[in-house]
C-alpha positions in Angstrom: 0.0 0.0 0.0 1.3 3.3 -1.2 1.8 6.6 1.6 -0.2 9.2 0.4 1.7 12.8 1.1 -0.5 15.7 2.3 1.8 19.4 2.0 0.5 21.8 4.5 0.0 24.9 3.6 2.6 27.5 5.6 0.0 29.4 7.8 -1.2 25.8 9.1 2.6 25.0 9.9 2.9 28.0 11.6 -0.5 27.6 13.6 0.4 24.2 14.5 4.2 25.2 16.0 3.2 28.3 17.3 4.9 27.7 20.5 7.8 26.0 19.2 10.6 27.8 17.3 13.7 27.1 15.4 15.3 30.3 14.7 17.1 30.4 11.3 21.5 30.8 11.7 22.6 34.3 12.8 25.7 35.5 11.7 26.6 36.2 15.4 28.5 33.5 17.8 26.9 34.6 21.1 23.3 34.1 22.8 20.4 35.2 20.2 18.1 37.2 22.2 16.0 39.3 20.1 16.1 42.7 21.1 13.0 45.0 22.1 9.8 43.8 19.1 11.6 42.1 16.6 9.8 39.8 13.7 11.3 36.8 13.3 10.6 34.7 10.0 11.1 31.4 8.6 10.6 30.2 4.9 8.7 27.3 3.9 10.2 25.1 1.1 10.0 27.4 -1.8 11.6 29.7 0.2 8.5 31.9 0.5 9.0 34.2 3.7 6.4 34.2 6.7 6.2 35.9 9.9 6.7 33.6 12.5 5.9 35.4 15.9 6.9 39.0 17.2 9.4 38.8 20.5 9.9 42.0 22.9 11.8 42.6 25.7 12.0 40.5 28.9 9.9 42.6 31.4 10.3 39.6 34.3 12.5 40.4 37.6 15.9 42.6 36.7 18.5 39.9 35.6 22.2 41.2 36.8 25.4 39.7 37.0 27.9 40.1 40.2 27.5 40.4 43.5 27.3 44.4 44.0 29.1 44.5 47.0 30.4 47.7 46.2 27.7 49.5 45.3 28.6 50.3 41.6 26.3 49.3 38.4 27.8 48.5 35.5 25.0 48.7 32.4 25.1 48.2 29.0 23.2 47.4 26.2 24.1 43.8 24.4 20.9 42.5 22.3 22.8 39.8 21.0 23.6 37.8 24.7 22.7 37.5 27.9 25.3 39.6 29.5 27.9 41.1 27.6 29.4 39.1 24.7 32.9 37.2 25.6 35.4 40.0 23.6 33.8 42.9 25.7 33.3 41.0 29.2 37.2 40.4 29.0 38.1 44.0 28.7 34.9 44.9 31.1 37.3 42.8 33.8 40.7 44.2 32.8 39.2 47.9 33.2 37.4 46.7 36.6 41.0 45.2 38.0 42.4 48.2 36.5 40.4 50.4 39.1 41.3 48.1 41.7 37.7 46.0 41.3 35.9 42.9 40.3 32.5 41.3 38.8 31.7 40.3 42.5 31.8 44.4 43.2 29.7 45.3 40.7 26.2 44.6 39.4 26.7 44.0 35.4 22.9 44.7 34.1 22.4 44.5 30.2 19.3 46.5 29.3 19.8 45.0 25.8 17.4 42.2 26.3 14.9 43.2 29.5 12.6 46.3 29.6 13.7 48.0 32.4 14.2 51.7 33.2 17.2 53.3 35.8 14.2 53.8 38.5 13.7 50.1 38.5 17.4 49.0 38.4 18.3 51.6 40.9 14.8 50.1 43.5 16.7 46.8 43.1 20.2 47.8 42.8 21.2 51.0 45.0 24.3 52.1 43.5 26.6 54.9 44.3 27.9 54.8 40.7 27.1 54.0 37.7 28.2 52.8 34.4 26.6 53.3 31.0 28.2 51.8 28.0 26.4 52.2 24.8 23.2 53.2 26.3 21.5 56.2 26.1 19.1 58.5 28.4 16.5 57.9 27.0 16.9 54.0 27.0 16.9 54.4 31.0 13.8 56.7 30.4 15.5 59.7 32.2 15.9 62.7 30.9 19.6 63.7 31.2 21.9 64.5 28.5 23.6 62.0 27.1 27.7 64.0 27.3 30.0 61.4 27.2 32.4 60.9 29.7 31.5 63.1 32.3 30.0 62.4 36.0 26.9 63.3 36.7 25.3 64.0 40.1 21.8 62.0 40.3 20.4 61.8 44.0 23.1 59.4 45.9 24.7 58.2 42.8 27.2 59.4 40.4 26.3 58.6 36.8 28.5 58.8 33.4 28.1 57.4 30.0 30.6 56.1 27.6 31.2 54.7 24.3 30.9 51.2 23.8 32.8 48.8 25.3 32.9 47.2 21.7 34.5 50.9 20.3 37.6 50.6 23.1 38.5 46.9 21.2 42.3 46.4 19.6 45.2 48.7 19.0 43.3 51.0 16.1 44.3 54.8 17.4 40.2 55.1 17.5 40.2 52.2 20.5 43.5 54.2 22.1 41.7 57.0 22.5 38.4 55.7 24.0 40.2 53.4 26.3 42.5 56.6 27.5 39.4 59.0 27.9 37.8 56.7 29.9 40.6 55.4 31.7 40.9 59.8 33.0 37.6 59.8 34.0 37.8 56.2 36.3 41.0 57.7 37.8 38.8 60.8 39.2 35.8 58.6 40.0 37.7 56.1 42.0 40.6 58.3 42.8 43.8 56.6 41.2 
């Protein structure tokens, strides 16, 4: 007896997996975690393109990394992995031992991948300073300018934002420079 094949059509695929997902290859190596509404698509076998589910922001309790026993929040903004990918995390803990610190002084918070705002971080996290690489104010829903590189009294805590950790990477003059302009202003904020 001959197996007769029935072909689906792709919006029945889609209804029928709608809680199950296999995300296409990225081009990135780290964690894939969509950032803020983001349609993801699939193809079905004539490569026609369909819209597979829309994915926003974690809104669940404030995910950070280290032990914040010093009182200082570390934030950035990393889409792409849970964290901070492996190239920046490395030179997150050479500027940390740098300024005499390390991940178990800090709280590491990546706003990349939860919806959060600095009220909320700072109700969980009280911090006397904090760090803000590649975010903006307005990502922390405050309104502040966003002047690179220069502290900023906010209540208790002292507040400055920087480039991107990813911008400070290799030997290029461009990475010399960030590195050394930040490297000034963590001498002042932690007296060096």
């Amino acid at each position: 007896m001959e197996e007769q094949k029935t072909i689906l059509p792709a919006s029945v695929l889609v209804s029928l997996y709608k809680d199950t997902l296999v995300l296409p290859d990225r081009e990135k190596k780290d964690t894939i975690i969509p950032n803020k509404e983001e349609k993801i698509t699939a193809t079905t076998a004539n490569n026609t393109p369909i819209e597979v589910a829309k994915v926003k922001k974690s809104t669940g309790p404030l995910k950070h990394l280290g032990d914040h026993n010093k009182k200082i929040l570390v934030i950035v903004n990393d889409p792409n992995s849970v964290y901070l990918n492996e190239a920046d995390f490395i030179l997150l803990t050479s500027i940390l031992n740098a300024c005499k610190l390390t991940i178990a002084d800090i709280a590491l918070v990546n706003i990349g991948n939860q919806e959060t705002s600095l009220h909320q971080i700072l109700e969980t996290l009280p911090s006397s300073i904090i760090m803000c690489f590649d975010v903006a104010s307005a990502d922390l829903k405050i309104k502040l300018p966003n002047t690179l590189y220069k502290v900023t009294e906010l209540g208790e805590s002292n507040l400055f934002f920087s480039k991107a950790l990813s911008s400070m990477q290799g030997t290029s003059a461009e990475a010399k420079q960030e590195k050394g302009t930040l490297w000034i202003l963590l001498k002042k904020v932690f007296a060096l």
